[in-house]
C-alpha positions as CSV (number, residue, x, y, z in Angstrom):
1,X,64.0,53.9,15.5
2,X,66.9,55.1,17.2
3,X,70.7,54.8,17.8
4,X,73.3,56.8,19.4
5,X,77.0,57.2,20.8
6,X,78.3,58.5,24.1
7,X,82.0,59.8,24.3
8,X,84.2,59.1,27.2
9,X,86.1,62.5,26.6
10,X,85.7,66.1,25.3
11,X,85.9,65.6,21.4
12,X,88.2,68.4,19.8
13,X,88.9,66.5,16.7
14,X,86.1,68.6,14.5
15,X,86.3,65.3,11.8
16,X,85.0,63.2,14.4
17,X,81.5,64.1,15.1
18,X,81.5,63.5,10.9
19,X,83.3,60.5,10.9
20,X,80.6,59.5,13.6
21,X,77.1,61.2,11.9
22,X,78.6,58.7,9.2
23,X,78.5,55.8,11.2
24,X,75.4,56.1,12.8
25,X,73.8,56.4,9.7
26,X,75.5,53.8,8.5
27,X,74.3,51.7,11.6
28,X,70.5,53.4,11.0
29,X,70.3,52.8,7.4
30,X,71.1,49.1,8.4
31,X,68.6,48.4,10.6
32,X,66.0,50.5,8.4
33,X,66.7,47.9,5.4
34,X,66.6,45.2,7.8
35,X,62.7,45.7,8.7
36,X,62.1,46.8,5.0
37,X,60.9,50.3,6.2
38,X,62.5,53.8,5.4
39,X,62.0,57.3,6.8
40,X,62.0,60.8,6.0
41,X,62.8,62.8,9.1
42,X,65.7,62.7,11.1
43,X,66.4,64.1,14.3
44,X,69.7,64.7,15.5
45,X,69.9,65.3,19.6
46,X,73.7,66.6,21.4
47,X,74.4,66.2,24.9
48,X,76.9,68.2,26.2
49,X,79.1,67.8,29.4
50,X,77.7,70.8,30.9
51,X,73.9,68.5,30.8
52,X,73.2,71.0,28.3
53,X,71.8,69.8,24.8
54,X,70.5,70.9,21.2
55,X,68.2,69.1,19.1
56,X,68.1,69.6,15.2
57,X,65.4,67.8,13.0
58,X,65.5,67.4,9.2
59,X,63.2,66.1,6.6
60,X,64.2,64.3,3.5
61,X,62.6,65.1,-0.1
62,X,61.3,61.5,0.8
63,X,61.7,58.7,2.5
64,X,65.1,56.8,2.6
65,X,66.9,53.5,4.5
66,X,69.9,54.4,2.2
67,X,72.9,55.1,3.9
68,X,74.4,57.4,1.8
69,X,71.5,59.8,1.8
70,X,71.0,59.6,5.3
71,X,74.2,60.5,5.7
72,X,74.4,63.2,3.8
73,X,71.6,65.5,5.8
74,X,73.4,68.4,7.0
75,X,72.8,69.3,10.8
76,X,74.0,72.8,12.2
77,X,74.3,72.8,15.9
């Protein structure tokens, strides 16, 4: 299960990737309650203007559909 967001512009604002990790897990942790199912690894993918990317992945103690705790995986890019 996946979901993402495309900008339309450069993002400079550093509090908005956060303010969108947030929503996305918000959205994900949604969807994951909706089909009663949970997960324990998350994968976090950046595209960059340049067509360049990075791809982090993270596992949870265990598995989760709660939004809080998926949103509170830390990524470092």
């Amino acid at each position: 299960m996946s979901t993402k967001r495309t900008f339309d512009h450069d993002v400079l604002d550093p509090a908005e990737p956060r303010r969108t990790l947030l929503e996305l897990a918000e959205e994900l942790g949604a969807r994951l309650r909706d089909e009663h199912r949970a997960t324990g690894n998350l994968t976090l993918g950046v595209h960059y203007a340049d067509r360049s990317g990075s791809t982090r992945s993270r596992t949870q103690p265990e598995p989760t559909a709660h939004t809080r705790l998926l949103g509170r995986v830390r990524w470092v890019l």
